[in-house]
N, C-alpha and C positions, 0 to 999 in steps of 0.2 A: 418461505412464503415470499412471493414476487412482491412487488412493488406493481403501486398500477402504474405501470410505465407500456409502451408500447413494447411488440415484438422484436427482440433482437436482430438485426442485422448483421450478414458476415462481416467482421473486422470490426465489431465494437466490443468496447471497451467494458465489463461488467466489475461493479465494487460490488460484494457482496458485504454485507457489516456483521460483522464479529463483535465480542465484548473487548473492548477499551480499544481496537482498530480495523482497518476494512481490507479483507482479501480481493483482490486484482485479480480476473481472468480475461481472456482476450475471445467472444464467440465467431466458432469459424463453422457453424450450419447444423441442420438437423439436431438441435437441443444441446449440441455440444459446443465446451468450450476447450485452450489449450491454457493451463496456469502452471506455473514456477510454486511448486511443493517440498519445503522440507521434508523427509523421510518421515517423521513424526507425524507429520500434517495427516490427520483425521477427516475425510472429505464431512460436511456438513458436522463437523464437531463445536462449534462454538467457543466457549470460554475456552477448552481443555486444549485449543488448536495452538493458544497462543505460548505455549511451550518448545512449539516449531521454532518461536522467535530466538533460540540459542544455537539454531541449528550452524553449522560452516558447511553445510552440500544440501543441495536440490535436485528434485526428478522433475524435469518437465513431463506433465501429464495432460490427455485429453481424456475429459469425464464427461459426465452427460452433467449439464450447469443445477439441474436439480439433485443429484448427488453430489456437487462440491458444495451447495449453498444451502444442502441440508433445512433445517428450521429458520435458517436465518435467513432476515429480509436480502433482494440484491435491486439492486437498478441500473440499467445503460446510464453509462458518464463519460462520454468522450470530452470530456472537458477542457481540452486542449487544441479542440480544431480551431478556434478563435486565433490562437498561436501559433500552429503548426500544421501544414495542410500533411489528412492523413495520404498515406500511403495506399493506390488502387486495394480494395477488398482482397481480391485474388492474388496479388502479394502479399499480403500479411497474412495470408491462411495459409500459403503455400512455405514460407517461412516457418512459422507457427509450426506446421506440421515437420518441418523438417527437424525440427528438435525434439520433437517428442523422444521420449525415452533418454533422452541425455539428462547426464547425472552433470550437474554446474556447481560454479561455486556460487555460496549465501552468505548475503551480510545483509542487517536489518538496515546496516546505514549504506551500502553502495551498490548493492545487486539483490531486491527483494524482489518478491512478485510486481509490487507498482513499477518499479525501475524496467521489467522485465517488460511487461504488456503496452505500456509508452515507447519502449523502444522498437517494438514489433509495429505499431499502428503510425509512429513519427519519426523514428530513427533520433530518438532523443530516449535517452535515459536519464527520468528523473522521479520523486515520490517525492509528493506534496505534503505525503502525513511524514516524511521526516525532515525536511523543508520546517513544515510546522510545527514540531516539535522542538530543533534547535531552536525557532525565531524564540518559542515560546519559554526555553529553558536561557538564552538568553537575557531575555526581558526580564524573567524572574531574580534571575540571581543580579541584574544591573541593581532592581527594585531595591534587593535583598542588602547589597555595598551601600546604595545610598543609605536607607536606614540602619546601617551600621557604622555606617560616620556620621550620619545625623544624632544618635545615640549614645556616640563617643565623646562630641561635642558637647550635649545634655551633658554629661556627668563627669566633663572638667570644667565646663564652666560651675558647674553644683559645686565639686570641688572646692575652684578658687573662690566660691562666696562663703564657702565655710571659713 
């Protein structure tokens, strides 16, 4: 199910949202788009897709963006033009298409689908959901040291008052 968002444009950038993360595909016309697929990847499969995330090889494939986005919601998010000016439309489709059917290597942290579709539309590879993920596994476990030396401290000072 779309998003009410306007009609895609060649060389934008589509997140389609999955459960607990969002698949990246890059649309290059007539309903289709090209995205970076683990073998496993189930086009329009949901929760069950995110089993791809153990994959080490990918198929670049172009689907029709209503069969990769199955049930799940998608929206245009070129969210990076503010950063990085894209690349003319008819470069990045023509690229796009040139990979299709090549089998790549997959890392959920170095070469995932986000990685793949940013660097097709800016010539930057990067993904923000794992950007976001270390900042946030970071922060947690700083949170996690300090109250674990703040807890340590409680219970020798308890200690030395016994």
């Amino acid at each position: 199910m779309a998003l009410s968002s306007p009609t895609p444009k060649v060389g934008d950038l589509i997140e389609i949202f999955r459960f607990g993360y969002s698949h990246w595909a890059i649309y290059v016309g007539n309903g289709y788009v090209v995205h970076l697929a683990p073998p496993s990847e189930i086009a329009g499969a949901g929760a069950s897709s995110i089993l791809s995330t153990v994959a080490e090889t990918a198929i670049v494939k172009k689907e029709l963006l209503s069969k990769v986005a199955g049930g799940d919601r998608y929206r245009i998010n070129n969210k990076h033009d503010d950063k990085y000016p894209p690349l003319p439309a008819n470069k990045i489709v023509k690229q796009a298409e040139e990979w299709v059917g090549r089998k790549v290597r997959y890392s959920l942290i170095h070469d995932n689908c986000e990685h793949f579709v940013n660097e097709l539309r800016y010539r930057v590879s990067r993904s923000d959901q794992v950007t976001d993920t270390v900042t946030t596994v970071a922060v947690a476990s700083g949170v996690l040291a300090v109250l674990g030396i703040f807890g340590m401290a409680l219970a020798r000072s308890k200690r030395e008052r016994q």
